[in-house]
C-alpha positions as a Markdown table, in Angstrom:
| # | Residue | x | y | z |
|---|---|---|---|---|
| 1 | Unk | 0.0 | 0.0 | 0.0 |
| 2 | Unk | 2.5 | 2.1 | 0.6 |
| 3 | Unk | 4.6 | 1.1 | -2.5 |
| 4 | Unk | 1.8 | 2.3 | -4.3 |
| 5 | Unk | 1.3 | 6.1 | -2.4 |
| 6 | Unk | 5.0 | 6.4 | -3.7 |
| 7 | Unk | 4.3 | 5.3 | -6.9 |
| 8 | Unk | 1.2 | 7.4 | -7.1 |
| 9 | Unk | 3.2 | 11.1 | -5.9 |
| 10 | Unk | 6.0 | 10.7 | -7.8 |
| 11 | Unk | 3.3 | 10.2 | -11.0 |
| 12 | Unk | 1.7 | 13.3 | -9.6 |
| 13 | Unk | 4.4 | 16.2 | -9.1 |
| 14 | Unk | 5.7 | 16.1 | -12.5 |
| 15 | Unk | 1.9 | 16.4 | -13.9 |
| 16 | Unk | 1.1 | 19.1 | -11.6 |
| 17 | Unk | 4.4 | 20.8 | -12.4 |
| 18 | Unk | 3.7 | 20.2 | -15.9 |
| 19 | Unk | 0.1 | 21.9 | -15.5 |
| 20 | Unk | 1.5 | 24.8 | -13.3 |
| 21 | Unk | 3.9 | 25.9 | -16.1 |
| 22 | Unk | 1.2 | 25.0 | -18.7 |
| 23 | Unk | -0.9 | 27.6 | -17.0 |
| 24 | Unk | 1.9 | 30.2 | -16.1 |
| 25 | Unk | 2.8 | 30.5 | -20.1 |
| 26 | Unk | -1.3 | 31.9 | -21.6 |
| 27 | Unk | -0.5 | 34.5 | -18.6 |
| 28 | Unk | 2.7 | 35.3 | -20.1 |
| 29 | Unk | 2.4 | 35.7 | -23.0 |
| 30 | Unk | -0.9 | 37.8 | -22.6 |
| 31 | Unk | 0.9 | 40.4 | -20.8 |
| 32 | Unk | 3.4 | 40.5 | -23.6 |
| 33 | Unk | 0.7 | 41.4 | -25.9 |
| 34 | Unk | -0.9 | 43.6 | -23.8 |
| 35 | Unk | 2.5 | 45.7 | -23.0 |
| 36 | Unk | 3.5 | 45.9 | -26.7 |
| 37 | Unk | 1.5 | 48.9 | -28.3 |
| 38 | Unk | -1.1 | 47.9 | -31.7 |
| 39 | Unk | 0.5 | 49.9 | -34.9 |
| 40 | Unk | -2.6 | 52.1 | -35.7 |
| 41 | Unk | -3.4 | 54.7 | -38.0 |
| 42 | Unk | -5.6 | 57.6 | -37.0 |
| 43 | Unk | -7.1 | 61.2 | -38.7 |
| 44 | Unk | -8.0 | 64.5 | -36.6 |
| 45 | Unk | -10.2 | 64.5 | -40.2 |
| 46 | Unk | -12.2 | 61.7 | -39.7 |
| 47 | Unk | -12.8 | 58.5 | -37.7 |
| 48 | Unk | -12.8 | 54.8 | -39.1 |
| 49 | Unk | -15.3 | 54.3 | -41.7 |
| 50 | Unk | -16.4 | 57.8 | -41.6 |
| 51 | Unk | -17.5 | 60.1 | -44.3 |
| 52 | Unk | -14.1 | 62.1 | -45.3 |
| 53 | Unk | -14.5 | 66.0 | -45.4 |
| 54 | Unk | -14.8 | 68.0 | -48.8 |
| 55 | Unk | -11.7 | 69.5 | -48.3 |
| 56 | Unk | -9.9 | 66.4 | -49.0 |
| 57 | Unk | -12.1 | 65.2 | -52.1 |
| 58 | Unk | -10.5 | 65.8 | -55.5 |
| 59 | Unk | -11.1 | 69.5 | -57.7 |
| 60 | Unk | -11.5 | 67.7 | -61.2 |
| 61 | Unk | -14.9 | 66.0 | -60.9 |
| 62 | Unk | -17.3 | 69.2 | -60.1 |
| 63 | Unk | -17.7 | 72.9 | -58.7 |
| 64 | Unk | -18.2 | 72.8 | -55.2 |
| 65 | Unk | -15.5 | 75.3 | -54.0 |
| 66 | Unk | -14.9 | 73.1 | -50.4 |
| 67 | Unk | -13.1 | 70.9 | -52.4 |
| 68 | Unk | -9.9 | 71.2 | -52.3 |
| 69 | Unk | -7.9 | 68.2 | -53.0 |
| 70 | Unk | -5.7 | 68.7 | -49.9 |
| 71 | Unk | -4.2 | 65.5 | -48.3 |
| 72 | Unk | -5.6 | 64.4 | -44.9 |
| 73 | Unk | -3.5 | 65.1 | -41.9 |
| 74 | Unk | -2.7 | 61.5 | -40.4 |
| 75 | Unk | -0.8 | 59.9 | -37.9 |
| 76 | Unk | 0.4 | 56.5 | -36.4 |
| 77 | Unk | 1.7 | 54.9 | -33.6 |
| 78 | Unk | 3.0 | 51.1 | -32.3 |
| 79 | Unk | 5.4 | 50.4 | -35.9 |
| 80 | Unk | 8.0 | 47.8 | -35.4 |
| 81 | Unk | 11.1 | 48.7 | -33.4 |
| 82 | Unk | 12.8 | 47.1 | -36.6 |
| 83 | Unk | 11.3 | 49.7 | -39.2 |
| 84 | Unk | 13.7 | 51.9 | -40.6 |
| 85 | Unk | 11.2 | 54.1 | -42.5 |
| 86 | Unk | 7.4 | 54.3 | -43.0 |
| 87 | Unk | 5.5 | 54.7 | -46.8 |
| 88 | Unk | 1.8 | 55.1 | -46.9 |
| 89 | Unk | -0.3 | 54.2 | -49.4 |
| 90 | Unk | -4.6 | 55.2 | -50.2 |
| 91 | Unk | -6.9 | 52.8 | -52.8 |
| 92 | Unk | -10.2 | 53.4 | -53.8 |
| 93 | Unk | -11.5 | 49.9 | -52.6 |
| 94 | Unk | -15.0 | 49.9 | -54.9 |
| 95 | Unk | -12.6 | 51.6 | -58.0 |
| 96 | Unk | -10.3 | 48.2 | -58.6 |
| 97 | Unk | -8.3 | 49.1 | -55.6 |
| 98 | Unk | -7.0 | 52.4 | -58.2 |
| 99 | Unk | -4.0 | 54.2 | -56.1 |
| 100 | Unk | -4.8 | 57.7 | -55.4 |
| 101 | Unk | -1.7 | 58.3 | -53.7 |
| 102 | Unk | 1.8 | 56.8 | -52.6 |
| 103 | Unk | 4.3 | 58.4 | -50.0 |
| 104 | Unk | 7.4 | 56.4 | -49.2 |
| 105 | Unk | 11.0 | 57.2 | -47.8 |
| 106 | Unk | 9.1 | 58.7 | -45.0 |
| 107 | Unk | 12.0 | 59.0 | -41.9 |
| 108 | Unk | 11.4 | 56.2 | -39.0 |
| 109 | Unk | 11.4 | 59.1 | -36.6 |
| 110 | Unk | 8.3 | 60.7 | -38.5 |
| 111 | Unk | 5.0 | 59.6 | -37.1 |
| 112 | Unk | 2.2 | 61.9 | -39.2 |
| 113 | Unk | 1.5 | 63.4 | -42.5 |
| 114 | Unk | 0.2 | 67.3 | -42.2 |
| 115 | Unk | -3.2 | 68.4 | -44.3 |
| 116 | Unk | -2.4 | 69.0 | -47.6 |
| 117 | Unk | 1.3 | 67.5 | -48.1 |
| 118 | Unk | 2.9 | 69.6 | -51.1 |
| 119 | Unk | 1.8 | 68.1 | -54.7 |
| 120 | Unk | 5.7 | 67.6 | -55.5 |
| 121 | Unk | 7.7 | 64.9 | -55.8 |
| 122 | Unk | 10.0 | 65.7 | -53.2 |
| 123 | Unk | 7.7 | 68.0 | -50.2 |
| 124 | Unk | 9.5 | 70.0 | -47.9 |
| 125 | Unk | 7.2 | 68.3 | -44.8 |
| 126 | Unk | 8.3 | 65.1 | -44.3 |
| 127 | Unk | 11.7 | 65.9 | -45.2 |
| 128 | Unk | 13.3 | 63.0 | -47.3 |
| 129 | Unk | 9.8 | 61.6 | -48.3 |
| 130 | Unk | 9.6 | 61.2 | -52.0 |
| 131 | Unk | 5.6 | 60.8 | -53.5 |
| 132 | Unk | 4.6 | 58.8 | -56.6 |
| 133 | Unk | 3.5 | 60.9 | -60.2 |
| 134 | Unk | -0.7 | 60.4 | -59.9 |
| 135 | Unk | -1.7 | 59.3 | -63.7 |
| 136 | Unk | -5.7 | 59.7 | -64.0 |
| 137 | Unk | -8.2 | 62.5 | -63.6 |
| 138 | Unk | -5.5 | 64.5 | -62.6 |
| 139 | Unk | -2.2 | 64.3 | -63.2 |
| 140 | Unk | 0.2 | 65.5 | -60.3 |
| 141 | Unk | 2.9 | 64.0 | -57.8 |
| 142 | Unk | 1.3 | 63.1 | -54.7 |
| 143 | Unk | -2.6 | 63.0 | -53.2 |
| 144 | Unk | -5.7 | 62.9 | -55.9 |
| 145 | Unk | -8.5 | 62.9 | -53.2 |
| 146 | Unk | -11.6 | 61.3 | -53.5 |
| 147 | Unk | -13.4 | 61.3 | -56.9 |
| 148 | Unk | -16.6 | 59.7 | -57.6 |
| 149 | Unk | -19.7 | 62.3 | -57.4 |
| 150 | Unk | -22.0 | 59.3 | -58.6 |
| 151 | Unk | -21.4 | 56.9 | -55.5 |
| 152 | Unk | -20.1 | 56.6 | -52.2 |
| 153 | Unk | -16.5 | 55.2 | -52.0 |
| 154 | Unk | -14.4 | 53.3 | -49.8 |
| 155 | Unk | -10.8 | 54.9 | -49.6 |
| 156 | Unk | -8.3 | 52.6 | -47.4 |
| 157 | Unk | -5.0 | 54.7 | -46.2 |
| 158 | Unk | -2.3 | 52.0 | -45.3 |
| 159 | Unk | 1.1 | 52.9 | -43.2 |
| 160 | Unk | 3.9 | 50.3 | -43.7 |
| 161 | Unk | 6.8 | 50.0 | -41.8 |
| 162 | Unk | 9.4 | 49.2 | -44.1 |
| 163 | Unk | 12.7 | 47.2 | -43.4 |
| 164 | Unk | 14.7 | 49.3 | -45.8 |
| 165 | Unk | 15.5 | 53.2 | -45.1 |
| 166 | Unk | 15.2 | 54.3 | -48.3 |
| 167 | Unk | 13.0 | 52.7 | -51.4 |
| 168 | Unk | 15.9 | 53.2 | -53.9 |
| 169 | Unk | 15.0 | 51.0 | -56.7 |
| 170 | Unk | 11.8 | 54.0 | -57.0 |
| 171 | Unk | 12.4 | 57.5 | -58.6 |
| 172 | Unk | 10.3 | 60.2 | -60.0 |
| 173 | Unk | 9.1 | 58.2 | -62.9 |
| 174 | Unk | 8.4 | 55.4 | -61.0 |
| 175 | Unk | 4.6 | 54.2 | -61.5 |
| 176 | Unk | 1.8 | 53.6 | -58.3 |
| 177 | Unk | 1.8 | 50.1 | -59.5 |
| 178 | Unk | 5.9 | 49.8 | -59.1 |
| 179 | Unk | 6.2 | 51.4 | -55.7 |
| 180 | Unk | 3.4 | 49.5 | -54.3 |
| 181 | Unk | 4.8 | 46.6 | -55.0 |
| 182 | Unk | 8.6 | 47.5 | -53.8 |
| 183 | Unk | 6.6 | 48.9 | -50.5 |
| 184 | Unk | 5.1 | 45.5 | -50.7 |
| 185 | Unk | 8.7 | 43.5 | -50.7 |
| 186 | Unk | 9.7 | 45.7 | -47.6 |
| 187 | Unk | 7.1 | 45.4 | -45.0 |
| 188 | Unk | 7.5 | 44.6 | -41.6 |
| 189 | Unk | 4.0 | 45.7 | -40.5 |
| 190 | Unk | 1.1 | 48.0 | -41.8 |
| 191 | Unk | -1.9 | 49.6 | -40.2 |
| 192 | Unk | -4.9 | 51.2 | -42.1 |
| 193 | Unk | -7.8 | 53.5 | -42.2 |
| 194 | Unk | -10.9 | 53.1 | -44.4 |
| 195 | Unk | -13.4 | 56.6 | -45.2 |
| 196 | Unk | -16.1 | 57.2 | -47.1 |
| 197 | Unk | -17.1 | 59.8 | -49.7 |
């Protein structure tokens, strides 16, 4: 009988040991998680799935004078700790996913985009961020806003954290098509934001 109590603990402590660190690792890990910070992408402009404001839509397709086709302001938080720059790019989801604009070489220790970033290839604010030449309704470097007067759009702004300082296989002749796909090939992580207009 007592042969078999032995028996029976020295079964049990490594089972309950087992369970114990079993148990300890969910409760680990979770606080992990929770102490690392989501990357997120937000807009003084507008909330997620809102309605984006005139101001940003695009000045080719009508006459209201709020439009403006300035650039929303933007900004993001949580990247990688392994990015070494950011690039950001906005689709027309219900238009074929068409790119309305591309910013990339944007410096790791930038975290926002002003209202209305300068329609040139190379703006003065971010410094060192280059912007894709916009062929379509209009034809400019940088941000064509929101352009369908005939339906309500979903446009999906995406920050990437990129494992590459600078995107130098891109340069001012570069298509959207090109630089999405070498922002593509460097991503460590990305965040979005969807509006409507």
């Amino acid at each position: 009988m007592t042969i078999k109590r032995v028996v029976l603990y020295a079964l049990l402590i490594p089972w309950t040991v087992g369970l114990s660190t079993t148990a300890a690792t969910p409760s680990i890990a979770a606080s992990s998680e929770a102490g690392g910070a989501a990357f997120t992408l937000t807009s003084t402009a507008f909330t997620e799935g809102g309605v984006i404001p005139k101001v940003h839509e695009c000045t080719s397709g009508g006459n209201d004078p709020r439009q403006k086709n300035e650039s929303p302001p933007l900004a993001w938080t949580g990247g990688p700790t392994a990015a070494q720059s950011y690039a950001l790019v906005m689709r027309d989801l219900d238009n074929r996913n068409l790119i309305h604009w591309v910013i990339y070489d944007i410096p790791v220790n930038v975290a926002s985009l002003p209202q209305n970033v300068e329609h040139v290839y190379t703006p003065s604010v971010p410094s060192g961020a280059r912007q894709v030449y916009y062929r379509g309704s209009a034809s400019l470097f940088g941000y064509q806003g929101p352009c369908s007067p005939g339906s309500v759009n979903t446009y999906e702004f995406v920050i990437y954290a990129l494992n590459k300082a600078t995107l130098s296989e891109l340069d001012s002749s570069s298509s959207t098509q090109t630089a999405a796909r070498a922002i593509t090939n460097a991503t460590l992580g990305s965040a979005k934001l969807t509006g409507e207009s």
